[in-house]
PDB file of N, CA, C, O and CB in Angstrom:
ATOM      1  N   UNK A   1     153.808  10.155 -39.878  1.00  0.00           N
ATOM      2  CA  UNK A   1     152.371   9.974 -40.005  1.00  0.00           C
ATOM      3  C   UNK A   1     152.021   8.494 -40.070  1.00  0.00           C
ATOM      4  O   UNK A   1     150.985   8.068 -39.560  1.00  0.00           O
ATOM      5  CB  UNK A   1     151.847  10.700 -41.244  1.00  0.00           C
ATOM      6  N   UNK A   2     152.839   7.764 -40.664  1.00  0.00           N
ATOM      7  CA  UNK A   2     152.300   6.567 -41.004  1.00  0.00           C
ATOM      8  C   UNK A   2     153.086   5.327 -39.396  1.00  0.00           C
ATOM      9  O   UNK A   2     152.915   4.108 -39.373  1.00  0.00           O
ATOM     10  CB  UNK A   2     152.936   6.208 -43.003  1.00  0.00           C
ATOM     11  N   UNK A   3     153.654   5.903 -38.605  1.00  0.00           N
ATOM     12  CA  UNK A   3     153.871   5.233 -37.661  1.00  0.00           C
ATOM     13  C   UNK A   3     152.747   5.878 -36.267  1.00  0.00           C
ATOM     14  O   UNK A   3     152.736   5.336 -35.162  1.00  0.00           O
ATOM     15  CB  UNK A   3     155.502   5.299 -37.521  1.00  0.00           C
ATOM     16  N   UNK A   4     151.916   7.042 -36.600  1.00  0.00           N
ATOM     17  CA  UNK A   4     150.954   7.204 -35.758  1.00  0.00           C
ATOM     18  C   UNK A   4     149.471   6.452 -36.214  1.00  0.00           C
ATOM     19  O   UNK A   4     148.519   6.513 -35.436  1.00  0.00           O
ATOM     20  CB  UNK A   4     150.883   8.685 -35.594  1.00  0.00           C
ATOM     21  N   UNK A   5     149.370   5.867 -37.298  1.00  0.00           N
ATOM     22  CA  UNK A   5     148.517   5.397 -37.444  1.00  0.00           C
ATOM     23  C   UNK A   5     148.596   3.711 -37.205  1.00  0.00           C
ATOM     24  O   UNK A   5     147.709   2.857 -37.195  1.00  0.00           O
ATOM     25  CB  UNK A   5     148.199   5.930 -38.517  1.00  0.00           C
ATOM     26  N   UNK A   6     149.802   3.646 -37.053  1.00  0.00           N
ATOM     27  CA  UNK A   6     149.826   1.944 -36.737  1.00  0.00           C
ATOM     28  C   UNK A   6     149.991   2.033 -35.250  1.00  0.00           C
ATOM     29  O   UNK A   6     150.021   0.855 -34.894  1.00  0.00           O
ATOM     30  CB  UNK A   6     151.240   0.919 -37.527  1.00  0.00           C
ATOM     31  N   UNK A   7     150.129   2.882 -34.064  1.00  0.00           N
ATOM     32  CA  UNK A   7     150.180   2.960 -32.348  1.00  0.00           C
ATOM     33  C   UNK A   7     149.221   2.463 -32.333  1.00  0.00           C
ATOM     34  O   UNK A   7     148.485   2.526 -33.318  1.00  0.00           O
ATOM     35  CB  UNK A   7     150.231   4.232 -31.411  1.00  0.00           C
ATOM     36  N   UNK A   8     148.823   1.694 -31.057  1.00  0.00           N
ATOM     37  CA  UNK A   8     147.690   1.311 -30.251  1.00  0.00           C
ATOM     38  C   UNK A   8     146.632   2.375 -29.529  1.00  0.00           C
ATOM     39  O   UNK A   8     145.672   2.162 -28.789  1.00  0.00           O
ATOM     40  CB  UNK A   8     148.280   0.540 -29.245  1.00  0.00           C
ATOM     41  N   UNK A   9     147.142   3.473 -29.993  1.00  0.00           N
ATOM     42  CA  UNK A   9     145.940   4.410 -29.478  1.00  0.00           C
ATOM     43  C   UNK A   9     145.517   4.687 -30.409  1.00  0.00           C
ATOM     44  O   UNK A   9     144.309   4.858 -30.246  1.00  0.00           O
ATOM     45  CB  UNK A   9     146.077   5.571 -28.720  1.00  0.00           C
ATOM     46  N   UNK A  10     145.929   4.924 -31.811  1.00  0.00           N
ATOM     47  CA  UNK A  10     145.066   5.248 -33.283  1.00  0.00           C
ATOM     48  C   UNK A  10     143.863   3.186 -33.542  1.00  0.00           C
ATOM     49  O   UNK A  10     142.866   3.126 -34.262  1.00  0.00           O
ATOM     50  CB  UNK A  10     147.045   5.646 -35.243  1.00  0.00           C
ATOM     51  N   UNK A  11     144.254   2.323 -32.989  1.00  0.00           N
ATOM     52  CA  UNK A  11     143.741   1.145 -33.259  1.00  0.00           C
ATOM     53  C   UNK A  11     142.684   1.124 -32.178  1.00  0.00           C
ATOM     54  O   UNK A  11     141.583   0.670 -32.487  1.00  0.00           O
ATOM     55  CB  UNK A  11     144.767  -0.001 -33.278  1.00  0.00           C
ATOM     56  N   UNK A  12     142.801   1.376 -31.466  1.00  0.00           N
ATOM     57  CA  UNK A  12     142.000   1.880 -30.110  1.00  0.00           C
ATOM     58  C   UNK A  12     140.891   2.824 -30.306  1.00  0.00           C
ATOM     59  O   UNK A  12     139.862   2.401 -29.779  1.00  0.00           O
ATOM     60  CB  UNK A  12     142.949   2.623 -29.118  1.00  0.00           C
ATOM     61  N   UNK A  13     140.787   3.684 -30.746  1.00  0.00           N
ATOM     62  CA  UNK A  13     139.968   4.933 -31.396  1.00  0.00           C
ATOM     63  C   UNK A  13     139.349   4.245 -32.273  1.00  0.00           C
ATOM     64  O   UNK A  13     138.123   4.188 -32.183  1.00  0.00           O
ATOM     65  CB  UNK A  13     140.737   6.198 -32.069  1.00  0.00           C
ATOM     66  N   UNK A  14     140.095   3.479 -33.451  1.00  0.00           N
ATOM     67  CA  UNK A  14     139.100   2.972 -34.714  1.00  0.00           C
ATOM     68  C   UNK A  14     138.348   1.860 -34.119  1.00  0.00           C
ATOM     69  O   UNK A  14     137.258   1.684 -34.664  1.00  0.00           O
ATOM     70  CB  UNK A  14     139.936   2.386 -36.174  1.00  0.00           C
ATOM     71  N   UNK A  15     138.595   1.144 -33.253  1.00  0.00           N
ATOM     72  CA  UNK A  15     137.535   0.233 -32.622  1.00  0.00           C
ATOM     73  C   UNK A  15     136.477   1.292 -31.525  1.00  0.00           C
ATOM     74  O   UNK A  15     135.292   0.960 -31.488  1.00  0.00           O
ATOM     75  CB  UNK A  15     138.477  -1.146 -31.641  1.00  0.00           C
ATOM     76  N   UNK A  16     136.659   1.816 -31.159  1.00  0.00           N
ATOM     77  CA  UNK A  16     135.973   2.847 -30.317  1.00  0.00           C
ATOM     78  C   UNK A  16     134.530   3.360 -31.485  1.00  0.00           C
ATOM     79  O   UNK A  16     133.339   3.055 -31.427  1.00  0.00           O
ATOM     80  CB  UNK A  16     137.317   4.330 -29.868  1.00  0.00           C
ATOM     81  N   UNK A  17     135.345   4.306 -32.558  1.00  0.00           N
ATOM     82  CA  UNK A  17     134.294   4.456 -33.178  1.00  0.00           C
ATOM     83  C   UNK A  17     133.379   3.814 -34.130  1.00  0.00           C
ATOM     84  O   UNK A  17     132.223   4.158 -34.379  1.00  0.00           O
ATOM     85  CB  UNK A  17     134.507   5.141 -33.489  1.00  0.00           C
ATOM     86  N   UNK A  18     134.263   2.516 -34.794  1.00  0.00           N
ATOM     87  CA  UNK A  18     133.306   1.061 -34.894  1.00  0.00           C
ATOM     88  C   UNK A  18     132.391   0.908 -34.057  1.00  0.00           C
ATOM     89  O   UNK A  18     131.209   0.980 -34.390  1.00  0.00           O
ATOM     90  CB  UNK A  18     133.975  -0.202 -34.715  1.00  0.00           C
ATOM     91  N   UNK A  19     132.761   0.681 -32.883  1.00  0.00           N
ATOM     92  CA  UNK A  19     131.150   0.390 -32.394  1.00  0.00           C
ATOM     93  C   UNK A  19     130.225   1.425 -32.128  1.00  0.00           C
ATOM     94  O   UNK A  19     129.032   1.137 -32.032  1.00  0.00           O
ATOM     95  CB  UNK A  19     131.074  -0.320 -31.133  1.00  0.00           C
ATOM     96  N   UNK A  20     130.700   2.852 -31.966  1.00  0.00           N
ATOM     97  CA  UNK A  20     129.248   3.538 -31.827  1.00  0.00           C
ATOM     98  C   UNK A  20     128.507   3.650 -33.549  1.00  0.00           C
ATOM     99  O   UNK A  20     127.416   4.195 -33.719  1.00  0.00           O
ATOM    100  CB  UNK A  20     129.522   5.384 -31.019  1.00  0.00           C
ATOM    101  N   UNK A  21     129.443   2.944 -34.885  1.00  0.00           N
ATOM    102  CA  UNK A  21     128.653   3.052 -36.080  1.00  0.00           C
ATOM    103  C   UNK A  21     127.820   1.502 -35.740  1.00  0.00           C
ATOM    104  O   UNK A  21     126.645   1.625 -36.085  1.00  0.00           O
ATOM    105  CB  UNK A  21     129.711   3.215 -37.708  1.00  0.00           C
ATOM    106  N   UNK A  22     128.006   0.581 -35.363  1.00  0.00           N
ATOM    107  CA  UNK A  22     127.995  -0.852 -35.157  1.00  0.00           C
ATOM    108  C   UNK A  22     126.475  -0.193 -34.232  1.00  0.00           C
ATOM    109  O   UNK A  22     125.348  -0.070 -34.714  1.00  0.00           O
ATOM    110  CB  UNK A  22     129.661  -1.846 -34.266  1.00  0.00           C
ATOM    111  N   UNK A  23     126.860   0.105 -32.983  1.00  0.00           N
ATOM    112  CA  UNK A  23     125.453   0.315 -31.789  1.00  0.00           C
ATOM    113  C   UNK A  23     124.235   1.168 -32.068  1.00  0.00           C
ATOM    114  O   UNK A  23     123.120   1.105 -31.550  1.00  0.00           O
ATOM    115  CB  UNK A  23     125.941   1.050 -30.409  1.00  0.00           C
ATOM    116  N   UNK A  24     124.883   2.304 -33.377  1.00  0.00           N
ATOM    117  CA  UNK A  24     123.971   3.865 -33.503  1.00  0.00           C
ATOM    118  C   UNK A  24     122.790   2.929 -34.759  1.00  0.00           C
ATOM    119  O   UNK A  24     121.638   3.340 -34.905  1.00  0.00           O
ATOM    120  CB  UNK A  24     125.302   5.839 -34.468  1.00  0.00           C
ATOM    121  N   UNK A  25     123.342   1.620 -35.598  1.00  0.00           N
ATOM    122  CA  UNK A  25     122.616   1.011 -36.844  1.00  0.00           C
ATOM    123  C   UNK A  25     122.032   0.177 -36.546  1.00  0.00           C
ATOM    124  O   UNK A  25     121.166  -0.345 -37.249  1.00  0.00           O
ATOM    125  CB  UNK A  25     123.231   0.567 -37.859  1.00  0.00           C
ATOM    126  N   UNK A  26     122.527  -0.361 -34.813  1.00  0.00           N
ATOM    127  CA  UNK A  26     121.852  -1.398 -34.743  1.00  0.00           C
ATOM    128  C   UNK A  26     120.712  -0.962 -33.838  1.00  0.00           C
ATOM    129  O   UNK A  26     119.864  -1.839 -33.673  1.00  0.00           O
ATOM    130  CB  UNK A  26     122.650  -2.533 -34.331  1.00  0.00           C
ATOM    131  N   UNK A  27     120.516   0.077 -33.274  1.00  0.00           N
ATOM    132  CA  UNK A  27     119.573   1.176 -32.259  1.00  0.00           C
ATOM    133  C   UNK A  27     119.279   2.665 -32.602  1.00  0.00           C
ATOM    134  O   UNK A  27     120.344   3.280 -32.559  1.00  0.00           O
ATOM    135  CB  UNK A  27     120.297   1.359 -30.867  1.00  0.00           C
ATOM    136  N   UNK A  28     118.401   3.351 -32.876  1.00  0.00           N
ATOM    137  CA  UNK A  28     118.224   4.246 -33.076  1.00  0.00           C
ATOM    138  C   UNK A  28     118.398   5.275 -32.230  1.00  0.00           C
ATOM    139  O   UNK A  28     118.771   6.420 -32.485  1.00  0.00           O
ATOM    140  CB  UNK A  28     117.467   4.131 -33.451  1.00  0.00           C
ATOM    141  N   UNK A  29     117.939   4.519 -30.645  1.00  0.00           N
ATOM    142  CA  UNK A  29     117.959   5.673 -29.386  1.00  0.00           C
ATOM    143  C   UNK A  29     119.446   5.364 -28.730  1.00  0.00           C
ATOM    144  O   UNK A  29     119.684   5.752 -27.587  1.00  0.00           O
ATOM    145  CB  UNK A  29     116.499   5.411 -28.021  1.00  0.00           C
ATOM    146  N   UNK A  30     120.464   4.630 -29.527  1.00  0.00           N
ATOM    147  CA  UNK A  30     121.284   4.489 -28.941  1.00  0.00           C
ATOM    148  C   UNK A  30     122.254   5.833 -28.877  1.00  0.00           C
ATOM    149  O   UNK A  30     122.880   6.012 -27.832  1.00  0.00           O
ATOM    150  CB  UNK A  30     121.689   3.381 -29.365  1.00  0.00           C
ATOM    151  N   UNK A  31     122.409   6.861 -30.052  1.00  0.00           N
ATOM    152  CA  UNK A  31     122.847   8.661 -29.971  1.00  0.00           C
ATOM    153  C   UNK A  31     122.423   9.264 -29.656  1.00  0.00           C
ATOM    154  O   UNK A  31     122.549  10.396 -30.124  1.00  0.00           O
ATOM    155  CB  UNK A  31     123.022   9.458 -30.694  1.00  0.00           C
ATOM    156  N   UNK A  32     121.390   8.952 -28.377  1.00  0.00           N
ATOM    157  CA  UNK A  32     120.314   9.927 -27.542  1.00  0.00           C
ATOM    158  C   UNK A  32     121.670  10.339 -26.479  1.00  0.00           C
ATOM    159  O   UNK A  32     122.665   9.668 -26.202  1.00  0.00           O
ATOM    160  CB  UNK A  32     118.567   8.932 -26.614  1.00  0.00           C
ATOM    161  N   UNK A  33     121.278  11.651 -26.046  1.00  0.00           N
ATOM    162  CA  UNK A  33     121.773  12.713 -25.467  1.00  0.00           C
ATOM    163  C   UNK A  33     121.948  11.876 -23.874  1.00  0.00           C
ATOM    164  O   UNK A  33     122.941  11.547 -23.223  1.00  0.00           O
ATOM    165  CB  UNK A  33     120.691  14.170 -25.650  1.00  0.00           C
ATOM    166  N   UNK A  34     120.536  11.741 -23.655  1.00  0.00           N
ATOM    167  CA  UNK A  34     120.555  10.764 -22.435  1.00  0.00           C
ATOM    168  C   UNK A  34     121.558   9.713 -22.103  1.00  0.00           C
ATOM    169  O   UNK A  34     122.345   9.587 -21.164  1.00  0.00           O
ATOM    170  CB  UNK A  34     119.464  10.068 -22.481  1.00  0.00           C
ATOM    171  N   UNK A  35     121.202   8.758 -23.511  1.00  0.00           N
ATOM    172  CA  UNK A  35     121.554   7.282 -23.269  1.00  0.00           C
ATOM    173  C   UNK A  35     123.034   7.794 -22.684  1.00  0.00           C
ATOM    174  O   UNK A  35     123.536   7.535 -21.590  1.00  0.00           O
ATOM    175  CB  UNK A  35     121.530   6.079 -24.826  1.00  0.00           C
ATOM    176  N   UNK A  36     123.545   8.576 -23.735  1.00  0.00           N
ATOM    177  CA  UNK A  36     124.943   8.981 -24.092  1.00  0.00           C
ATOM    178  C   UNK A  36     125.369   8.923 -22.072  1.00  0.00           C
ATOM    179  O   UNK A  36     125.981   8.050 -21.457  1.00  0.00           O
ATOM    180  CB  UNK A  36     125.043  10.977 -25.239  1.00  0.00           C
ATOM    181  N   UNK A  37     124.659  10.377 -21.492  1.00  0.00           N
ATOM    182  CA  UNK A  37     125.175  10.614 -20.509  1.00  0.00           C
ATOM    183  C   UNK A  37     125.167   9.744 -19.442  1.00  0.00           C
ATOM    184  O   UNK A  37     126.054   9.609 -18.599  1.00  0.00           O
ATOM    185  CB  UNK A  37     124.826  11.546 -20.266  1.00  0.00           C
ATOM    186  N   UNK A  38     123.855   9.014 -19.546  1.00  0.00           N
ATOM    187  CA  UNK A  38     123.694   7.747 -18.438  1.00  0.00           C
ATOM    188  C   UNK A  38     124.845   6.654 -18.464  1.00  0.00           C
ATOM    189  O   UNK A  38     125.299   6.074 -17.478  1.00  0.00           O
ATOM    190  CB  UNK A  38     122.255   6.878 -18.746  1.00  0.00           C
ATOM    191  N   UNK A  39     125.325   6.443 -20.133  1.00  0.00           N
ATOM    192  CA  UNK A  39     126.135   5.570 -20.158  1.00  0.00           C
ATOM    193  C   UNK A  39     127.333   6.154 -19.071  1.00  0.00           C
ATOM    194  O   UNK A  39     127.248   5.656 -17.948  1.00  0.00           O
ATOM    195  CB  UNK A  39     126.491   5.289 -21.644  1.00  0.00           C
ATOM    196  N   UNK A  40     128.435   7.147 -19.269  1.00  0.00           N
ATOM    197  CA  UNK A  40     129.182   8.108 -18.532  1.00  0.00           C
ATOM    198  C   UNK A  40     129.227   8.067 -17.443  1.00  0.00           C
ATOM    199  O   UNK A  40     130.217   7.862 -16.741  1.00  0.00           O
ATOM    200  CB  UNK A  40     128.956   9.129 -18.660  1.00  0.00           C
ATOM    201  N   UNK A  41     128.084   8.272 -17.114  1.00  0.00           N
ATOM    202  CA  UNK A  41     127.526   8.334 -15.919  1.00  0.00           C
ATOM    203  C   UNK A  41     127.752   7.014 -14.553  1.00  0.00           C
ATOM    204  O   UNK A  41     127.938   7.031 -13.336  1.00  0.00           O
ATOM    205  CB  UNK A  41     126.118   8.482 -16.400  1.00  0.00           C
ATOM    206  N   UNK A  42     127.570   5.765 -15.841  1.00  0.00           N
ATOM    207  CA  UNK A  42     128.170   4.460 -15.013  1.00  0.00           C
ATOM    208  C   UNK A  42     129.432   4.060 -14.944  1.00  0.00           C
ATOM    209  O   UNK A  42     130.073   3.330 -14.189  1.00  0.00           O
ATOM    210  CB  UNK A  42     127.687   3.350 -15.399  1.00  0.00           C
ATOM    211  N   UNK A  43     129.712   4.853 -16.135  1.00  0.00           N
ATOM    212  CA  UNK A  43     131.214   4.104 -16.163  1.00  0.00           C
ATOM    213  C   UNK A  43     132.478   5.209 -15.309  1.00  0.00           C
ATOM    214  O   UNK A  43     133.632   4.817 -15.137  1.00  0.00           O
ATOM    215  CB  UNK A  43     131.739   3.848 -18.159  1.00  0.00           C
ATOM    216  N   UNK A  44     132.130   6.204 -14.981  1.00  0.00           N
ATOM    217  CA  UNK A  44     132.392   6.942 -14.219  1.00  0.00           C
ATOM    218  C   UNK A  44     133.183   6.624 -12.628  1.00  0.00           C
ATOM    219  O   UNK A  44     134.203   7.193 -12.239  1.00  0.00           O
ATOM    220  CB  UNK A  44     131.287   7.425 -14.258  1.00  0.00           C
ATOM    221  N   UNK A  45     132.318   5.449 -11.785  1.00  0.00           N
ATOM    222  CA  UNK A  45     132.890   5.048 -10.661  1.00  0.00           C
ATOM    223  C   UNK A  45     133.966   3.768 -11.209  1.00  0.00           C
ATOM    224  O   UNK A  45     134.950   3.399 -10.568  1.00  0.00           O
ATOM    225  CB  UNK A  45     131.667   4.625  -9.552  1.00  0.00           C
ATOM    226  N   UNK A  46     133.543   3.215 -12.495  1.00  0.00           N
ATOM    227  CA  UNK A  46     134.339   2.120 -12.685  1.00  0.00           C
ATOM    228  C   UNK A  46     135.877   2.193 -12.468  1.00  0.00           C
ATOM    229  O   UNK A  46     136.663   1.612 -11.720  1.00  0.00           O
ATOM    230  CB  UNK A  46     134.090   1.729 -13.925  1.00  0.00           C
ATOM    231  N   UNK A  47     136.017   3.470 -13.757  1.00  0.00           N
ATOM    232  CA  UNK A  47     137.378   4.512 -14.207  1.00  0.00           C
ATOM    233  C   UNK A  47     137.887   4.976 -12.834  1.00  0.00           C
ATOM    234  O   UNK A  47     139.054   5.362 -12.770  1.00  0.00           O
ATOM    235  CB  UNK A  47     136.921   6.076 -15.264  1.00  0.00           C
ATOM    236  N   UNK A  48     137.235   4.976 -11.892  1.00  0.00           N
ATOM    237  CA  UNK A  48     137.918   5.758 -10.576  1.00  0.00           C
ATOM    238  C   UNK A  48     138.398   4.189 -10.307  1.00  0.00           C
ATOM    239  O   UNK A  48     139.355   3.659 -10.872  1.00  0.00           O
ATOM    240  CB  UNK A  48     136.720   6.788  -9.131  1.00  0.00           C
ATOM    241  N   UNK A  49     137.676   3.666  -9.489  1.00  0.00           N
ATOM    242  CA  UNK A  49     138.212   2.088  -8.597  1.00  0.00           C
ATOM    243  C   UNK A  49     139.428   1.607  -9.701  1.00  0.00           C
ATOM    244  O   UNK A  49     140.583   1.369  -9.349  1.00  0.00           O
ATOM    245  CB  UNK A  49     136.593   0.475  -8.462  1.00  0.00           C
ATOM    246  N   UNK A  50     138.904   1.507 -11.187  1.00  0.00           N
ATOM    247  CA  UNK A  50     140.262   0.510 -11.577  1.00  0.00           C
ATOM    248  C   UNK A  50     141.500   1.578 -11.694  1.00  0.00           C
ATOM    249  O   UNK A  50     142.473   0.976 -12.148  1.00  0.00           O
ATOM    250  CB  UNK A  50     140.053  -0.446 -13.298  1.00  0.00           C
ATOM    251  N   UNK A  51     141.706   2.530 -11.519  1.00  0.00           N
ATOM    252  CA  UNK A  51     142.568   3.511 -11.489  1.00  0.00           C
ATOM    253  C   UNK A  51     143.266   3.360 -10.661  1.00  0.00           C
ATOM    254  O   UNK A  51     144.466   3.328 -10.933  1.00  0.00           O
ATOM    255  CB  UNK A  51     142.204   4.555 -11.445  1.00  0.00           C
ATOM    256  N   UNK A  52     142.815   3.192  -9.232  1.00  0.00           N
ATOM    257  CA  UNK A  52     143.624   2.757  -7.754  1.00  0.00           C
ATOM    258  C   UNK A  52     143.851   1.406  -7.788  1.00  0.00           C
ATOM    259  O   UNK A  52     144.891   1.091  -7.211  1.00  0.00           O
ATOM    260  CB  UNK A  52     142.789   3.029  -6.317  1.00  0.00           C
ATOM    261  N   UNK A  53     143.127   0.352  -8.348  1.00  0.00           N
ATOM    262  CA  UNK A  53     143.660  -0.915  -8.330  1.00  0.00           C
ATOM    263  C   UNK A  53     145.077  -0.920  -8.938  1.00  0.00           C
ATOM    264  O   UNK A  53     146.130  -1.492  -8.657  1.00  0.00           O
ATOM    265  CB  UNK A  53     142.748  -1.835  -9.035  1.00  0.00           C
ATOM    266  N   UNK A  54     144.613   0.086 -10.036  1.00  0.00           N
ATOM    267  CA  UNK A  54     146.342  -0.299 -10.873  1.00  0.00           C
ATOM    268  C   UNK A  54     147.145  -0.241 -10.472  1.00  0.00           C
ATOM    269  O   UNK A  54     148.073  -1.046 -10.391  1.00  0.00           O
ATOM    270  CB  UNK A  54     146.953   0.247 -11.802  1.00  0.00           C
ATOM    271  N   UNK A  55     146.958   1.099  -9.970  1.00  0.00           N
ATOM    272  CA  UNK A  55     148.301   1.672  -8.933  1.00  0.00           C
ATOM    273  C   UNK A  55     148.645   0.559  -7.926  1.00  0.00           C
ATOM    274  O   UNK A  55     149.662  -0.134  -7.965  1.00  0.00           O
ATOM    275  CB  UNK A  55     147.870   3.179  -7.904  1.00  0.00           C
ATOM    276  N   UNK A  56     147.536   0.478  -6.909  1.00  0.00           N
ATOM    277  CA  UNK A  56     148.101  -0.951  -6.083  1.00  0.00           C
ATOM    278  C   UNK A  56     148.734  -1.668  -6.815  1.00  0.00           C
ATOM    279  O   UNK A  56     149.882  -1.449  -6.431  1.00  0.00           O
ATOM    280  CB  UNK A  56     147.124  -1.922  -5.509  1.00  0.00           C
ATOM    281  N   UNK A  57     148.821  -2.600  -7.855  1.00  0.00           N
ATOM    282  CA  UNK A  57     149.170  -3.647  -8.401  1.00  0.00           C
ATOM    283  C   UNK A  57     150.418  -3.160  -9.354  1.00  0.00           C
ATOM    284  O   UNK A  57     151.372  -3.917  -9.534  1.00  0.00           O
ATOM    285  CB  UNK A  57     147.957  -4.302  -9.057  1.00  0.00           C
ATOM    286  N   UNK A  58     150.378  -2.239  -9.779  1.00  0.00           N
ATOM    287  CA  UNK A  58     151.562  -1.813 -10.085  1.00  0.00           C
ATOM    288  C   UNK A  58     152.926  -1.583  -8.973  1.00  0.00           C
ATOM    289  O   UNK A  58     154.071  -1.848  -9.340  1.00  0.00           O
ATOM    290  CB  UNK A  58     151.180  -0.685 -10.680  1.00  0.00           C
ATOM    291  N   UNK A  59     152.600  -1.021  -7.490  1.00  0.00           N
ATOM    292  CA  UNK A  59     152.991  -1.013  -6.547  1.00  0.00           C
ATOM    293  C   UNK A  59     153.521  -2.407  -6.110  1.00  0.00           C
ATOM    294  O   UNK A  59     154.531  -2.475  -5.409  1.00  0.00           O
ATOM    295  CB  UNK A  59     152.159  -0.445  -5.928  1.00  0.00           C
ATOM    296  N   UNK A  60     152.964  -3.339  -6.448  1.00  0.00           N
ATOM    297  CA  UNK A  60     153.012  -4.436  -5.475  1.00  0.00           C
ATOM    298  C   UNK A  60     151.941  -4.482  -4.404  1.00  0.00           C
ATOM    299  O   UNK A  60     151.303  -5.531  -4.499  1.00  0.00           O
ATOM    300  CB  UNK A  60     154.278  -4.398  -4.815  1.00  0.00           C
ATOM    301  N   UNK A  61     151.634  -3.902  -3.670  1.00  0.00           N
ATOM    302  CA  UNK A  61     150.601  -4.237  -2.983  1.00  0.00           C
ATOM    303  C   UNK A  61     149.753  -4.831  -2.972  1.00  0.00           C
ATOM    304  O   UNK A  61     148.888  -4.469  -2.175  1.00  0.00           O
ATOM    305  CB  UNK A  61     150.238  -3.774  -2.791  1.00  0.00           C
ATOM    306  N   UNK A  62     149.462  -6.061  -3.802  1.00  0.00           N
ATOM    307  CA  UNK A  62     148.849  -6.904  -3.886  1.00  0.00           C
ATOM    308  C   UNK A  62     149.008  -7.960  -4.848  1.00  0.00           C
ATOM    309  O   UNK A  62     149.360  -7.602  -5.972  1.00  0.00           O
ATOM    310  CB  UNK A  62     147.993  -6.462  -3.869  1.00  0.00           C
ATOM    311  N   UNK A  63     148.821  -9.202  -4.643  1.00  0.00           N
ATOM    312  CA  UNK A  63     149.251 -10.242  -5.210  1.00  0.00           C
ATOM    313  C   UNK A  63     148.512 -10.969  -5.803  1.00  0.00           C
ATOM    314  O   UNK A  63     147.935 -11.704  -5.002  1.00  0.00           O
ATOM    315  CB  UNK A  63     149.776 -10.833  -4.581  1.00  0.00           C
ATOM    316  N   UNK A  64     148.152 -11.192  -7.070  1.00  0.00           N
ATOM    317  CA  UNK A  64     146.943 -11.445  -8.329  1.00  0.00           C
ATOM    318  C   UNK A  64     147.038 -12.805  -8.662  1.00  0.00           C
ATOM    319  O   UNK A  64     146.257 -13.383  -9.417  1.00  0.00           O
ATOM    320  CB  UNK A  64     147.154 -10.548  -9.837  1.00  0.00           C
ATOM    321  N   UNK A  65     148.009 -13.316  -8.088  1.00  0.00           N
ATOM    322  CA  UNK A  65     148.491 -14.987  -8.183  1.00  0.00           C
ATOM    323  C   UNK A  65     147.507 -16.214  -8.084  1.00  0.00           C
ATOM    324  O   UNK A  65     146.968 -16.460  -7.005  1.00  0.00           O
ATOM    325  CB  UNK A  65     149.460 -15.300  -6.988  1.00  0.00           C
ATOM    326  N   UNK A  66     147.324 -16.806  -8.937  1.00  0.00           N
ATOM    327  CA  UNK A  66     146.033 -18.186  -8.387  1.00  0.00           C
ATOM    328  C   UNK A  66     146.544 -18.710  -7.046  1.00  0.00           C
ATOM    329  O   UNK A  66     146.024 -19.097  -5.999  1.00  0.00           O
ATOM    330  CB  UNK A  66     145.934 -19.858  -9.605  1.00  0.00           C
ATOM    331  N   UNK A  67     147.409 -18.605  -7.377  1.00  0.00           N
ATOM    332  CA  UNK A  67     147.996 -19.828  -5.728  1.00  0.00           C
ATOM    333  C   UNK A  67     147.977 -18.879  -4.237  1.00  0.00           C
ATOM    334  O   UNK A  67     147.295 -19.303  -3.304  1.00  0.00           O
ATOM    335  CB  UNK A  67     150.315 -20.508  -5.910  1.00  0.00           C
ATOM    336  N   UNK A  68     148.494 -18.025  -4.133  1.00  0.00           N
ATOM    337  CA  UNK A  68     148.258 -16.990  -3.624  1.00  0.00           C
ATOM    338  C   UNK A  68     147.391 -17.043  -2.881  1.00  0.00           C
ATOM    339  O   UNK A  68     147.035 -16.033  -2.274  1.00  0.00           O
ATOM    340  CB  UNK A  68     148.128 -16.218  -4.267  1.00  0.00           C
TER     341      UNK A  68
END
């Protein structure tokens, strides 16, 4: 138990839900049903494109180099 709470996905989550207490105090319409889905909604094509970039770049297929 106490080595799942020190992983980077339990530290990941507690910053995750920090900010929707951080965004929901600092905005009222920010836990609107809407906002919620519109947000989703954008980040949606992001999660696709950087998904295949990775893969490329994990592949090699492309070279991220300044000089390059």
């Amino acid at each position: 138990m106490k080595k799942a709470l020190k992983s980077w996905e339990m530290v990941l989550l507690c910053i995750l839900i920090l900010e929707f207490i951080i965004f929901a105090t600092a905005n009222s319409k920010f836990l609107m049903p809407r906002v919620l889905f519109g947000s989703i909604n954008d980040m949606i094509s992001i999660c696709i494109i950087s998904l295949f970039v990775t893969f490329v770049m994990i592949t090699g297929g492309i070279d991220i180099q300044a000089g390059a």
